[in-house]
C-alpha positions, 0 to 999 in steps of 0.5 A: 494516478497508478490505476489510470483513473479519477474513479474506481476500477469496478464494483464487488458485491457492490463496493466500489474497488480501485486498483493501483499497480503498486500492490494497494486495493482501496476499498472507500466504504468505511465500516462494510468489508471485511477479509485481507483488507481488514474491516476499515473501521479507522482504527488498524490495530484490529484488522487482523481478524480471521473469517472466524473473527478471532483477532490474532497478532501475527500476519500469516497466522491472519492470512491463512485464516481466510484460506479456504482449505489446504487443499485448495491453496497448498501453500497455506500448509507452508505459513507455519514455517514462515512466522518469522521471516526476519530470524532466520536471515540478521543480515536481511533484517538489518537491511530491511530496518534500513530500508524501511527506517524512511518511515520513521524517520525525518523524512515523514516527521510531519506526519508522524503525530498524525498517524503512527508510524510504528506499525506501518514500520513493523509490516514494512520490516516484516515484508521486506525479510520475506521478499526474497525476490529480485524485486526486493526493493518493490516490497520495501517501497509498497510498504513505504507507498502504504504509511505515504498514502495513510499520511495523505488521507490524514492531511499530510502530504509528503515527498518520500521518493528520491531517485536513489530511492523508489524511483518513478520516471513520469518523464518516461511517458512524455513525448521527445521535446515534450513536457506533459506528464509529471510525478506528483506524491499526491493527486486531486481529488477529482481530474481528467484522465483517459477513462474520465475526460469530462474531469467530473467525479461522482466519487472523490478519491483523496490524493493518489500518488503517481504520474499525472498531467 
């Protein structure tokens, strides 16, 4: 898959992380983190708790509560004026609804009943006003990825990339004449990879998307 392996990355503080490239960190121990990955108790309407474990509604008031000081991070000094990254620019909003409407749309319909779509909508909206980048489209498509994988865990696996819409070309890695490597929306459990030859997992990761053999 993306992170290049079957197993996780490493360990921190004794929880295994694995590491994708399009921006997720996943952290399997259910119930013993806590910080910007939320404290992964199965329900996210309660991850947004700042160190002080208040809960707050609004994301970057929940980010800059895990800041050291203002000193040590001086962008943190900034996030006030960031609340609302989709008011300032309705022709960016409207193309973020756009975008991210993927989501709750017929594309994810199966998995609609399964896991709801709705907040995952509102953060993709909200992170594609405030990417304001030549990369724009990589925050809406992360944001898609994020529902996508929640889908799959969830036992609904879907088939949400199109060329014309957050493309990946595994083709690119398969040599002239060659057909080895594929694009799959979910993975196995357990296979074979470059750090994993054997194909034998102490850990099962459900499906990761990406390219595999």
């Amino acid at each position: 898959a993306f992170s290049g392996s079957g197993a996780p990355d490493g360990h921190l503080h004794g929880i295994p992380v694995v590491r994708e490239k399009n921006g997720v960190v996943a952290v399997p121990p259910q119930g013993k983190v806590c910080g910007l990955c939320g404290n992964y108790d199965g329900n996210i309407r309660n991850d947004l708790a700042k160190r002080s474990g208040e809960s707050v509604a609004d994301a970057l008031e929940f980010a800059s509560g895990w800041t050291a000081s203002e000193s040590d991070c001086p962008a943190a000094a900034r996030l006030g004026s960031l609340s609302d990254p989709c008011g300032n620019n309705r022709y960016r909003a409207e193309w973020a609804e756009r975008r991210c409407g993927v989501i709750i749309g017929p594309t994810f319909q199966a998995c609609h009943s399964r896991v709801d779509p709705g907040p995952y909508y509102d953060a993709c909206v909200r992170d594609a006003c405030a990417c304001d980048s030549s990369g724009d489209s990589e925050c809406v498509c992360t944001a898609v990825a994020a529902y996508s994988k929640a889908c799959s865990e969830a036992g609904a696996c879907v088939r949400w990339r199109r060329p014309q819409f957050c493309p990946i070309f595994c083709d690119y890695y398969n040599a002239p004449g060659g057909c080895e490597w594929h694009y799959k929306s979910c993975g196995a459990d357990c296979m074979k990879t470059c750090r994993n030859p054997s194909g034998s997992c102490s850990q099962l990761i459900s499906g990761l998307e990406g390219t595999h053999v």
